[in-house]
MILUMTOR-475652 format. One record per residue: residue number from 1; residue in three letters; x, y, z of N, C-alpha, C in turn. Coordinates in steps of 0.02 Angstrom, whole numbers, plus 50000, padded with zeros to 5 digits. Atoms other than C-alpha are relative to their C-alpha. Layout:
BEGIN
(r NUM, "ALA", (X, Y, Z), (X, Y, Z), (X, Y, Z))
...
***
This chain:
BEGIN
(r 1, "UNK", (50013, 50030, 49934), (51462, 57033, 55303), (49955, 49939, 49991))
(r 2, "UNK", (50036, 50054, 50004), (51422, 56854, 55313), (49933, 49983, 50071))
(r 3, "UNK", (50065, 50000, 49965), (51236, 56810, 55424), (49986, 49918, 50026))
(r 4, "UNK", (50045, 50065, 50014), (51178, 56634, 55480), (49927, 50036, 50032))
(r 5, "UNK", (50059, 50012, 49967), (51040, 56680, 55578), (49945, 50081, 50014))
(r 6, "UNK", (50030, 49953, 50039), (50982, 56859, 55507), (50014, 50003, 49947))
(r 7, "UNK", (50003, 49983, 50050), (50946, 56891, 55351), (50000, 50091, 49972))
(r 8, "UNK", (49994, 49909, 50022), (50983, 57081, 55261), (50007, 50011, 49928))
(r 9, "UNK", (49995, 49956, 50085), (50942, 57176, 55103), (49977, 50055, 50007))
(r 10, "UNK", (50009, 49926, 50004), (50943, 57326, 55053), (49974, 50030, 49926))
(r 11, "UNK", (50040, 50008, 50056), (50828, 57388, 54929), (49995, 50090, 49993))
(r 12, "UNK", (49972, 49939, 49997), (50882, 57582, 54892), (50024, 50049, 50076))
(r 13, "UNK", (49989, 49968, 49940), (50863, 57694, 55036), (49963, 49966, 50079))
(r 14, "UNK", (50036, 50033, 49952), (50782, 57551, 55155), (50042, 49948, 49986))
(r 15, "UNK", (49974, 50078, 49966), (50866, 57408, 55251), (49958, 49963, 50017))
(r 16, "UNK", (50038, 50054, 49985), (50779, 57266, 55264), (50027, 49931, 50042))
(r 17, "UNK", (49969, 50054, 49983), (50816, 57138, 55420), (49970, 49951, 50017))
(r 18, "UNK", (50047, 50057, 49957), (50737, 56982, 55448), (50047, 49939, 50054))
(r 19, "UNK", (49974, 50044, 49954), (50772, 56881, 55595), (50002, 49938, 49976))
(r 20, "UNK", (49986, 50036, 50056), (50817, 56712, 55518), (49979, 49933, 50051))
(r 21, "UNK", (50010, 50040, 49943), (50770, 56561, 55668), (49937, 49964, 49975))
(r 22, "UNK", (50049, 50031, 50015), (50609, 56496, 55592), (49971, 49945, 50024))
(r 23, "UNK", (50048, 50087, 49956), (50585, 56317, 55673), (50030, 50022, 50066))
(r 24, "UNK", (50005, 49983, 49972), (50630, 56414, 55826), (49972, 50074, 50030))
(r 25, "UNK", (50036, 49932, 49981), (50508, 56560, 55832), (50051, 50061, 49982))
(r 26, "UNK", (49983, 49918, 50005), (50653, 56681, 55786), (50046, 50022, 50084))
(r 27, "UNK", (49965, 49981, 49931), (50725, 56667, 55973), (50073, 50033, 49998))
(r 28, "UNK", (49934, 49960, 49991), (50882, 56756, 56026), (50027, 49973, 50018))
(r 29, "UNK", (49924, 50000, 49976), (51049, 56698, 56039), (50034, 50037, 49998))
(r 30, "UNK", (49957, 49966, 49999), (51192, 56749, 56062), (50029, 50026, 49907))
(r 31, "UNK", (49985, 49981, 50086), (51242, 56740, 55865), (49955, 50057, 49957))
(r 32, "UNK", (50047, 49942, 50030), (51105, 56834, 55816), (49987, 50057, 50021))
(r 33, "UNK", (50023, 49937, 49973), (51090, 56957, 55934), (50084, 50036, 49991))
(r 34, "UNK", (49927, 49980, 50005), (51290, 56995, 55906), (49993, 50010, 49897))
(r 35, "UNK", (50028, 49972, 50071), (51252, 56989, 55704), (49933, 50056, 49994))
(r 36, "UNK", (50044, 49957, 49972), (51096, 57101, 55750), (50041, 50053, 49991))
(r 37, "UNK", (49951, 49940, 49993), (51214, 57229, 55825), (50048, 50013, 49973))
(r 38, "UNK", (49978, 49980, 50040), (51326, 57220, 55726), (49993, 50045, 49924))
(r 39, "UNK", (50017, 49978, 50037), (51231, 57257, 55578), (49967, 50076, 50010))
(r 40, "UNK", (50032, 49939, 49991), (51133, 57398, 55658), (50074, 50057, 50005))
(r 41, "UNK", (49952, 49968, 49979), (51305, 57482, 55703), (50019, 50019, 49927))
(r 42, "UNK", (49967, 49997, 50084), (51351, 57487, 55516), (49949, 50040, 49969))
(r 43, "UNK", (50064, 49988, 50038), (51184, 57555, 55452), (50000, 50055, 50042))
(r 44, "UNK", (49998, 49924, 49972), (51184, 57689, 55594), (50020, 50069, 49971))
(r 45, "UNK", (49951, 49934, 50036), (51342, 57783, 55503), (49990, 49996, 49936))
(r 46, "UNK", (49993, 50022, 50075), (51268, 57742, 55321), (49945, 50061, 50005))
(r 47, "UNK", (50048, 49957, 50041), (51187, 57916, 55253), (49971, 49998, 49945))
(r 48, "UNK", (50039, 50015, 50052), (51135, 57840, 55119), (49932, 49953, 50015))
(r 49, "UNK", (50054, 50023, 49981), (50996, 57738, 55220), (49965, 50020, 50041))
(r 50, "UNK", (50053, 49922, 49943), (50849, 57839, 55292), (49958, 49935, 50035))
(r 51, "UNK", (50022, 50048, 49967), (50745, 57680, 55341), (50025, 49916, 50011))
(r 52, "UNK", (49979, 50057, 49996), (50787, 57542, 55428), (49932, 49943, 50050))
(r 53, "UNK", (50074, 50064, 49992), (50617, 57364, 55444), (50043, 49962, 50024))
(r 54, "UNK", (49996, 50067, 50002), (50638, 57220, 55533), (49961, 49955, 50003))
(r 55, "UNK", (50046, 50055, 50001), (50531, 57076, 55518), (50041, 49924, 50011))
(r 56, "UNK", (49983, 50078, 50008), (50533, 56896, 55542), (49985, 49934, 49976))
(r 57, "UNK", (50010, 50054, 50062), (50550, 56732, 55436), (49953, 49946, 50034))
(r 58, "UNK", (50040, 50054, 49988), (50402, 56616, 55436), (49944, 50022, 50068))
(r 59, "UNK", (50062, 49974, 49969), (50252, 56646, 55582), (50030, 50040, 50064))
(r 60, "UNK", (49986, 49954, 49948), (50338, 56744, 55714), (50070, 50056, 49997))
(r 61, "UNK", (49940, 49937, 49998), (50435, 56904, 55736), (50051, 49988, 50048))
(r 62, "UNK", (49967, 50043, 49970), (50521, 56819, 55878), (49984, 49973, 50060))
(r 63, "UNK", (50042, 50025, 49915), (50485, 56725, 56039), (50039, 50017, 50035))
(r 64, "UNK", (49937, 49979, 49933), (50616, 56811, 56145), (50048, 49966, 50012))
(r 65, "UNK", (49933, 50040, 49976), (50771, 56738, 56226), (49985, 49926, 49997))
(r 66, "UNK", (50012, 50070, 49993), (50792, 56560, 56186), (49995, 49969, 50062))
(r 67, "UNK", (50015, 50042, 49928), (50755, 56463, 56334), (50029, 49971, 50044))
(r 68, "UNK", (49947, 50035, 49985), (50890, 56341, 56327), (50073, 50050, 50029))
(r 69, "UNK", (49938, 49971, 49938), (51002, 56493, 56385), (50000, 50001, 50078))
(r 70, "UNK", (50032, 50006, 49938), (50915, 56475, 56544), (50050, 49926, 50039))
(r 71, "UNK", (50001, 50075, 49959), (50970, 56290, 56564), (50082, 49993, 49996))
(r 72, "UNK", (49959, 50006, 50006), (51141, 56329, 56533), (50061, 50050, 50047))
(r 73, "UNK", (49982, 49957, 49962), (51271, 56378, 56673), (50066, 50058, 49978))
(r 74, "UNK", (49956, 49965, 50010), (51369, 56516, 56598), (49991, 50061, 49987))
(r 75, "UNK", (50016, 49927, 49977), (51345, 56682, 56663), (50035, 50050, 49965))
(r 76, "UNK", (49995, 49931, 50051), (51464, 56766, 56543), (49980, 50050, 49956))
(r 77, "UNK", (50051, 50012, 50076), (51358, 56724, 56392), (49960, 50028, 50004))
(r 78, "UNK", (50093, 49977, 49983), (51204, 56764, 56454), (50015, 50088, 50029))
(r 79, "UNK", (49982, 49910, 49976), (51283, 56948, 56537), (50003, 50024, 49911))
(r 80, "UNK", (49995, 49973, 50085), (51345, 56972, 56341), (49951, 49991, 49953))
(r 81, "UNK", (50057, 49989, 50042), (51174, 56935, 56259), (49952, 50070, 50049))
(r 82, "UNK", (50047, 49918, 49966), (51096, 57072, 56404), (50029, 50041, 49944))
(r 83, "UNK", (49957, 49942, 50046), (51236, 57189, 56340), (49970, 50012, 49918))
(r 84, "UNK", (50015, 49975, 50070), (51213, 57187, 56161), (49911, 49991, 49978))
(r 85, "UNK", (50084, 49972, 49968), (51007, 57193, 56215), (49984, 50059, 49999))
(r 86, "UNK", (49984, 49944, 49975), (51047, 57341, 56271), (50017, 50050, 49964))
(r 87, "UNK", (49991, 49963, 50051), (51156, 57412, 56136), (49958, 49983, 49939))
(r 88, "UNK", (50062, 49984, 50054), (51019, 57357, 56006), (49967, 50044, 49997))
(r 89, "UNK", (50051, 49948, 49989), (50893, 57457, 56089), (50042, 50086, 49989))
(r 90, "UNK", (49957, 49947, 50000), (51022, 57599, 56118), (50002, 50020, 49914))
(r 91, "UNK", (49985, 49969, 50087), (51049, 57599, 55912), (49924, 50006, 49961))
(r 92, "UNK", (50095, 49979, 50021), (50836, 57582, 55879), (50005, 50063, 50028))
(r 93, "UNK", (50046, 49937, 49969), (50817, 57749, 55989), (50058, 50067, 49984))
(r 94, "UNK", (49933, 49946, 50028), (50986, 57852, 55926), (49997, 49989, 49929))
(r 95, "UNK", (49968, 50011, 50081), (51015, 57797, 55740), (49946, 50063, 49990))
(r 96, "UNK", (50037, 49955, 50041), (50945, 57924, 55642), (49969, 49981, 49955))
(r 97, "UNK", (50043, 50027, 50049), (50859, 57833, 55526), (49929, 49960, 50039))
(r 98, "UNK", (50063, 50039, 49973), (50656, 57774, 55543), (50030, 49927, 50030))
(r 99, "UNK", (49993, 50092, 49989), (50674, 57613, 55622), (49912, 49964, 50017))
(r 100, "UNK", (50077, 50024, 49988), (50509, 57501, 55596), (49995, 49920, 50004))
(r 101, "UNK", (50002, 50060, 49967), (50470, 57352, 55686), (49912, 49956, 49956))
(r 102, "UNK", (50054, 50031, 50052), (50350, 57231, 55542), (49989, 49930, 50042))
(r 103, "UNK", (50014, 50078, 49973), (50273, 57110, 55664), (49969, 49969, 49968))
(r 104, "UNK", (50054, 50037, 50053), (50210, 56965, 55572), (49972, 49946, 50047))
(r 105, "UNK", (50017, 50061, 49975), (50163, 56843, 55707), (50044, 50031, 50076))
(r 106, "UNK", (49979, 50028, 49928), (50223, 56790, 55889), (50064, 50050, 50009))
(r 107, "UNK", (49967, 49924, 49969), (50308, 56948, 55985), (50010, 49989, 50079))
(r 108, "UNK", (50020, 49997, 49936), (50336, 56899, 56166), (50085, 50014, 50054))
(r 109, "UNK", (49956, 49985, 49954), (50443, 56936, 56317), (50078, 50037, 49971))
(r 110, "UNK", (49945, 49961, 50006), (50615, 57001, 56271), (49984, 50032, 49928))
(r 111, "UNK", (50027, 50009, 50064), (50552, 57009, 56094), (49956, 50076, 49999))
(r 112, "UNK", (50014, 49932, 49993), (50434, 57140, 56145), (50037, 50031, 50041))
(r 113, "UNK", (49976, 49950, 49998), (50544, 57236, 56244), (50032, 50053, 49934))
(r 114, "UNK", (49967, 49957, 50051), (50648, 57258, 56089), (49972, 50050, 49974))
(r 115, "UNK", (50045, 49976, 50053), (50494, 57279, 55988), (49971, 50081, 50028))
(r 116, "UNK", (50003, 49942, 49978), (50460, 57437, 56095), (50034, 50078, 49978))
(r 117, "UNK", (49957, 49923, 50015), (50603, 57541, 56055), (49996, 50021, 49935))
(r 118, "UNK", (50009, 49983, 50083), (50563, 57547, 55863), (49971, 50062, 50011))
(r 119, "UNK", (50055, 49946, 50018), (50501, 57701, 55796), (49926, 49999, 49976))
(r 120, "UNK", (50062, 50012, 50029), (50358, 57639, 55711), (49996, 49932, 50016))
(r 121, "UNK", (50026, 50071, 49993), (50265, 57472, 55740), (49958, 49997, 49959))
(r 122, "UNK", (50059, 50025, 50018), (50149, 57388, 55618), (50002, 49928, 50010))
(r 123, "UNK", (50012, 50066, 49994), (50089, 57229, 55650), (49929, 49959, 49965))
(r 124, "UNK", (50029, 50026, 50030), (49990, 57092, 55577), (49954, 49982, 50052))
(r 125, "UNK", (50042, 50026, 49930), (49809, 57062, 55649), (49994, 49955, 50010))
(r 126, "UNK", (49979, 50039, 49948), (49854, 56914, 55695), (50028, 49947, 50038))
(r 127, "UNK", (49956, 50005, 49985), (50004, 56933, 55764), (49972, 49992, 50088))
(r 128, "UNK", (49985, 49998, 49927), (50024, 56878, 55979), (50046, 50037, 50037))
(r 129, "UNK", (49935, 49969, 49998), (50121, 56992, 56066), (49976, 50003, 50086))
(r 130, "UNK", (50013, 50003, 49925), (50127, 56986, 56257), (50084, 49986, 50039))
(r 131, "UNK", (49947, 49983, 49942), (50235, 57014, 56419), (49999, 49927, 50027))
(r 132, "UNK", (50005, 50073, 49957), (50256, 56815, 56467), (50054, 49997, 50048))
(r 133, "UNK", (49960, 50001, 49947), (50391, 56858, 56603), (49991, 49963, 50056))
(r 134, "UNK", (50045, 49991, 49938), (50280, 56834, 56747), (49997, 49887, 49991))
(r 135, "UNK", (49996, 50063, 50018), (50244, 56647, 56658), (50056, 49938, 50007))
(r 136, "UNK", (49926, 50020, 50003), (50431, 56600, 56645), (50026, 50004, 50057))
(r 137, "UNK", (49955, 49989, 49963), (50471, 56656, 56818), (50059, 50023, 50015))
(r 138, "UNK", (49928, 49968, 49995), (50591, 56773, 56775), (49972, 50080, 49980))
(r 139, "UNK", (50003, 49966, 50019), (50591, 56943, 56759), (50037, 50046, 49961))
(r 140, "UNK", (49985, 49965, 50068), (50621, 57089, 56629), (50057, 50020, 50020))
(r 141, "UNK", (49937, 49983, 49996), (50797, 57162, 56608), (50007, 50058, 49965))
(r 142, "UNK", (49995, 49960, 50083), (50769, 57258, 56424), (49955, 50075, 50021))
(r 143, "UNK", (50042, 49945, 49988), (50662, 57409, 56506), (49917, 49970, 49980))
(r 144, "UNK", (50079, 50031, 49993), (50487, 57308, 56499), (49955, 50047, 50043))
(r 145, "UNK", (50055, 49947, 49948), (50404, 57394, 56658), (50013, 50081, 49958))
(r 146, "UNK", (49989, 49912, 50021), (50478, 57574, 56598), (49959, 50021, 49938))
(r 147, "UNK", (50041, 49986, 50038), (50414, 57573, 56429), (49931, 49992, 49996))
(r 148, "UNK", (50075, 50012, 50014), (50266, 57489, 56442), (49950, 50047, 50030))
(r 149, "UNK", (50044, 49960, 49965), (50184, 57592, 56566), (49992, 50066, 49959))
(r 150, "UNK", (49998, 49956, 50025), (50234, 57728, 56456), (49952, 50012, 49923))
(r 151, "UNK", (50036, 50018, 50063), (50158, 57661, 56303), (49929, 50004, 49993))
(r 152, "UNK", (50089, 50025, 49984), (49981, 57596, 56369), (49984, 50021, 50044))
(r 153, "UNK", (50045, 49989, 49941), (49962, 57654, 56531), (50021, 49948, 50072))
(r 154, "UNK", (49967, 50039, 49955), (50016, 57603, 56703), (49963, 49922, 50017))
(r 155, "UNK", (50038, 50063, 49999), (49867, 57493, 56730), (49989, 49953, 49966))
(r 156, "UNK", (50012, 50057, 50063), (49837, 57411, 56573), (50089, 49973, 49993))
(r 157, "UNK", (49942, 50045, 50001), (50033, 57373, 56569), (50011, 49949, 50058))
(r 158, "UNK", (50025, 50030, 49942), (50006, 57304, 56757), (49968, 49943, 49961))
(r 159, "UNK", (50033, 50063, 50019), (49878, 57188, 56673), (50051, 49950, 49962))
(r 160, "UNK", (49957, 50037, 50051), (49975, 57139, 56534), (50067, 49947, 50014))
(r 161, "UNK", (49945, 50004, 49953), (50122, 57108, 56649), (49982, 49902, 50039))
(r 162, "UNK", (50031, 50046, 49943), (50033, 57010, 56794), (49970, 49947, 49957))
(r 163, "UNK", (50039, 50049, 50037), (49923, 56900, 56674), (50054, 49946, 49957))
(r 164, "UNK", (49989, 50067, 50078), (50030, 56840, 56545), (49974, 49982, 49934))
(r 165, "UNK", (50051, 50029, 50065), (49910, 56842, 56413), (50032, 50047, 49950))
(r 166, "UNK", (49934, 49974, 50080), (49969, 56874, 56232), (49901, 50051, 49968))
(r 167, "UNK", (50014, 49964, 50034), (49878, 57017, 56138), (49978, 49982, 49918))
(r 168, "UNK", (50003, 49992, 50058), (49816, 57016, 55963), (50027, 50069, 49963))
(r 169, "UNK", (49979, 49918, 50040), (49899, 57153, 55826), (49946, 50052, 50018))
(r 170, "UNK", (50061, 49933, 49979), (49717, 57230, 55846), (50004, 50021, 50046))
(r 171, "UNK", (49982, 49949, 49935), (49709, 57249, 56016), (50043, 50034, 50003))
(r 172, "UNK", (49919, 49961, 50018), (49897, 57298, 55998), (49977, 50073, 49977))
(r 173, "UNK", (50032, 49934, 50028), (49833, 57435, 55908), (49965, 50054, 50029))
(r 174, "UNK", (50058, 49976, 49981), (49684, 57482, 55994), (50018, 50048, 50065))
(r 175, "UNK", (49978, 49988, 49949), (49790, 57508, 56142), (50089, 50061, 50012))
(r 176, "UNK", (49933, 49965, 50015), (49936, 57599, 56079), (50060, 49960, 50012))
(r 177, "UNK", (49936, 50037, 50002), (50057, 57487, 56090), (50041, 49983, 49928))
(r 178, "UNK", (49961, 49993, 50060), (50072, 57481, 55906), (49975, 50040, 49955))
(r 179, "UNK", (50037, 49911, 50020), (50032, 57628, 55775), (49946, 49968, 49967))
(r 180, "UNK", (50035, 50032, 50030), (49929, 57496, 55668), (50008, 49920, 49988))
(r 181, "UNK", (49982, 50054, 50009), (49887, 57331, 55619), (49957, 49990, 49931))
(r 182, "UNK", (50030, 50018, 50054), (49831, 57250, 55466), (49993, 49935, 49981))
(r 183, "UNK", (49991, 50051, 50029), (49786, 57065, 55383), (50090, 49976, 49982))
(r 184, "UNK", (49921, 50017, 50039), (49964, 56968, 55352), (50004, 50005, 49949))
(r 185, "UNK", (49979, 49994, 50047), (49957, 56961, 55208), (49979, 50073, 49924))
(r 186, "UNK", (49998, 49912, 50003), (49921, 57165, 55174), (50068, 50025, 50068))
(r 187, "UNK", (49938, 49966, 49943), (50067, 57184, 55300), (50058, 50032, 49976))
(r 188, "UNK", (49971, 49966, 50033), (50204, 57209, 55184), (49995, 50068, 49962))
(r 189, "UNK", (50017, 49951, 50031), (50112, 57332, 55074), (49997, 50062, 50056))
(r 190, "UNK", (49996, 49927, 49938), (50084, 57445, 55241), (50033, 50014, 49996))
(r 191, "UNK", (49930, 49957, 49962), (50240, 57462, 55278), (50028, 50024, 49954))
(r 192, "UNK", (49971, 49960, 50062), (50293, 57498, 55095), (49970, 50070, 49985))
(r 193, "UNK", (50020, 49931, 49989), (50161, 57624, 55103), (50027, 50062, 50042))
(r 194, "UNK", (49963, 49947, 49933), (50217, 57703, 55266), (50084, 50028, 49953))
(r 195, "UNK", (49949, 49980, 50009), (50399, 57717, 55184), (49975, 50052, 49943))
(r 196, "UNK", (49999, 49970, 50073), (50336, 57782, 55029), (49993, 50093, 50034))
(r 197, "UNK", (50006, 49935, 49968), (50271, 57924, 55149), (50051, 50029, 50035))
(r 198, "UNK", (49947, 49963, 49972), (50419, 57947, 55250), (50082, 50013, 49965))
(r 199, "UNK", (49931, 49982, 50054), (50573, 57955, 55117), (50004, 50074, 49963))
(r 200, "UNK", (49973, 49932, 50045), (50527, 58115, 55027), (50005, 50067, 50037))
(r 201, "UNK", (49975, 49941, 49946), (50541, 58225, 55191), (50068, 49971, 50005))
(r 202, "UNK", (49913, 49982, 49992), (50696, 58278, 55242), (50050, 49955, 50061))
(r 203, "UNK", (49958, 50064, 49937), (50834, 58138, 55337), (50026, 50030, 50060))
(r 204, "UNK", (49964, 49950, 49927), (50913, 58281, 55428), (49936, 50015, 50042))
(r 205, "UNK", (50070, 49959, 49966), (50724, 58348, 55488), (49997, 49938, 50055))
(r 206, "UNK", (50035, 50057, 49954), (50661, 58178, 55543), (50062, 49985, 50054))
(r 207, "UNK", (49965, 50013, 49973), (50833, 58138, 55622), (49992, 50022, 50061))
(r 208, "UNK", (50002, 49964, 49928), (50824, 58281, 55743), (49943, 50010, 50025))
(r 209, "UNK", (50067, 50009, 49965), (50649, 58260, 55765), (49988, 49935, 50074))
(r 210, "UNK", (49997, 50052, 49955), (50684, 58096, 55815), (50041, 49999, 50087))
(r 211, "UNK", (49952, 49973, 49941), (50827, 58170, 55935), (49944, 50040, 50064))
(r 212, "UNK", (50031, 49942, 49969), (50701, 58291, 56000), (49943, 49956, 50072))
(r 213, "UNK", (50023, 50025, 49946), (50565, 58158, 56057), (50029, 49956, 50034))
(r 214, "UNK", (49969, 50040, 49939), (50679, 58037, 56142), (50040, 50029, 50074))
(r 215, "UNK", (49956, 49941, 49942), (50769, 58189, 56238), (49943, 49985, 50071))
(r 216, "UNK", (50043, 49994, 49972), (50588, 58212, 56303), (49962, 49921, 50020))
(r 217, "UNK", (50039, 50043, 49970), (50528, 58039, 56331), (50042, 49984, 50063))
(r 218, "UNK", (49951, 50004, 49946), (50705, 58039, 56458), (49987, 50034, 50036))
(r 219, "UNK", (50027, 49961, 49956), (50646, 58195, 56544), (49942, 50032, 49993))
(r 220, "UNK", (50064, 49963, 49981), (50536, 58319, 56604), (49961, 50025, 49943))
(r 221, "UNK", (50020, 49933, 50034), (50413, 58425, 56507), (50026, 50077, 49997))
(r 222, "UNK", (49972, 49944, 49976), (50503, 58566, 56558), (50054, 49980, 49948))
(r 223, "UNK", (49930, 50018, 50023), (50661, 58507, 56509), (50017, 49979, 49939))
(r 224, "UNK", (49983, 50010, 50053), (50615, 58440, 56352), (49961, 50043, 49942))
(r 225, "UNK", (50026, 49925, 50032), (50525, 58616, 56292), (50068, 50057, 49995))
(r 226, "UNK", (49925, 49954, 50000), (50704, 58707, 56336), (50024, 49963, 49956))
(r 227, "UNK", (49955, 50021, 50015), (50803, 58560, 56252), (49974, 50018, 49922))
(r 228, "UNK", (50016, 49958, 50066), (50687, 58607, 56085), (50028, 50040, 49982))
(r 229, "UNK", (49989, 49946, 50015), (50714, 58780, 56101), (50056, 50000, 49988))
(r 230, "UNK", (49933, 49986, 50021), (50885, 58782, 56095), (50034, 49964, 49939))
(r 231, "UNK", (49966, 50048, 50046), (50906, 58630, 55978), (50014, 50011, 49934))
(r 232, "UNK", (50001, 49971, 50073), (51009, 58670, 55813), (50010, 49961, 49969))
(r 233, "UNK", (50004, 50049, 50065), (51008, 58596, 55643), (50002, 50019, 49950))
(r 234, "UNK", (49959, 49961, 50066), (51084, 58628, 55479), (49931, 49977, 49932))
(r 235, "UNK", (50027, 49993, 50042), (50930, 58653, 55359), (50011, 50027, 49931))
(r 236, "UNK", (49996, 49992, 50059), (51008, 58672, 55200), (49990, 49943, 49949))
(r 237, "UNK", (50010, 50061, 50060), (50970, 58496, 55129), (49922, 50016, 49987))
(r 238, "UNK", (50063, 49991, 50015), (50794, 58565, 55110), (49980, 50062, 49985))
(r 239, "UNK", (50001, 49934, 50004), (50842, 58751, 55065), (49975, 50022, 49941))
(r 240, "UNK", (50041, 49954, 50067), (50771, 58763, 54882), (49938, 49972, 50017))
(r 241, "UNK", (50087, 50026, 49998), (50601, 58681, 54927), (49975, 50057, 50041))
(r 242, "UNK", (50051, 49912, 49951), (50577, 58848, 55095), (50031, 50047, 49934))
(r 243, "UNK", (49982, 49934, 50033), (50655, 58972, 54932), (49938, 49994, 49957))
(r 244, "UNK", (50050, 50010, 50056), (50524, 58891, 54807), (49918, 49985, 50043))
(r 245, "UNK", (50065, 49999, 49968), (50386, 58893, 54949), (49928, 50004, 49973))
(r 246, "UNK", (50041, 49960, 50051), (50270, 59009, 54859), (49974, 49949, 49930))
(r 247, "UNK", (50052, 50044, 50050), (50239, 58890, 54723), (50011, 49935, 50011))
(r 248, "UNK", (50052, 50082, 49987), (50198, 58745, 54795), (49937, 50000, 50058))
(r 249, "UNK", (50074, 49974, 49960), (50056, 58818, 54893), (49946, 50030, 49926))
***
């Protein structure tokens, strides 16, 4: 699969995608966000890849929807970059594999919606990451209000929202919006760390783990304590490690 405007490697059991736009912040088009989804769609059904990073080339992870789609009258285009918006996020919060969002810089408006649905966030301290909707005179489409409130808090997403103001990774952090942040250039090593920790548990475990909390971030407490209980899963890719229990305690 040929790329102009993401970049992809794969480096054993981890995909590596960088958004490829550089003297444009990394913005979204249509090409990229259609190479995007495409690629995620391919990597979904690949059991041979348990984590899937994306990052982005040069100082920002991306600045959201290019701008110039704005100035341009063709409502198909712009419906078919929502859409496959949409199914991005849809394949971050279903794929079964980690998905981790390596902000290295500038994170804003559609950009962070995406950046939301990852499983993991680390970001660089300091990276900008903010809701500039409100700025632009346009509002969110990608689930912005829904998650965020969910993330940080109704009020502090309210702020974030209403203001406009861009965030540092720290704060990011501080606030839950991302699990950590670190110096750029200790950013890579995090996240190699983090993998190093999540590859030698089990793909099937985390998978349906992952199944388990998105059931529950869709519904109730109620509803997502029943959908546990009942939820099955074929634990034999990890059946001589519970037989050999006993000696590894």
């Amino acid at each position: 699969m040929n790329f102009t405007q993401i970049k992809y490697e794969r480096i054993d059991e981890v995909a590596w995608i960088t958004l490829n736009r550089p003297n444009k912040l990394n913005a979204f088009t249509q090409v990229m966000m259609d190479e995007w989804r495409m690629l995620l769609e391919d990597l979904t059904n690949d059991k041979t890849c348990r984590v899937i990073v994306t990052k982005g080339e040069g100082r920002a992870w991306s600045a959201g929807v290019d701008l110039s789609v704005f100035q341009e009258i063709k409502i198909e285009s712009g419906y078919k970059m929502y859409e496959d918006g949409l199914e991005i996020i849809r394949l971050h919060e279903n794929c079964p594999q980690v998905t981790i969002a390596m902000v290295n810089g500038f994170c804003f408006t559609g950009a962070m919606e995406i950046m939301m649905t990852f499983d993991l966030i680390i970001a660089a301290n300091e990276a900008k990451i903010g809701d500039t909707h409100a700025k632009w005179g346009i509002r969110p489409t990608w689930g912005m209000t829904q998650r965020l409130q969910h993330q940080v808090g109704l009020r502090k997403a309210k702020e974030l929202s209403f203001t406009a103001q861009t965030i540092s990774g720290i704060e990011a952090a501080k606030i839950g919006l991302v699990n950590s942040s670190y110096p750029v250039e200790e950013l890579k090593s995090a996240v190699d760390d983090l993998i190093e920790k999540i590859i030698p548990n089990s793909g099937l475990a985390i998978g349906s783990i992952k199944k388990l909390y998105q059931f529950g971030s869709e519904n109730t407490l109620k509803e997502g304590i029943d959908y546990e209980s009942k939820f099955e899963m074929n634990v034999t890719e990890k059946m001589n490690d519970l037989k050999n229990f006993k000696n590894k305690i």
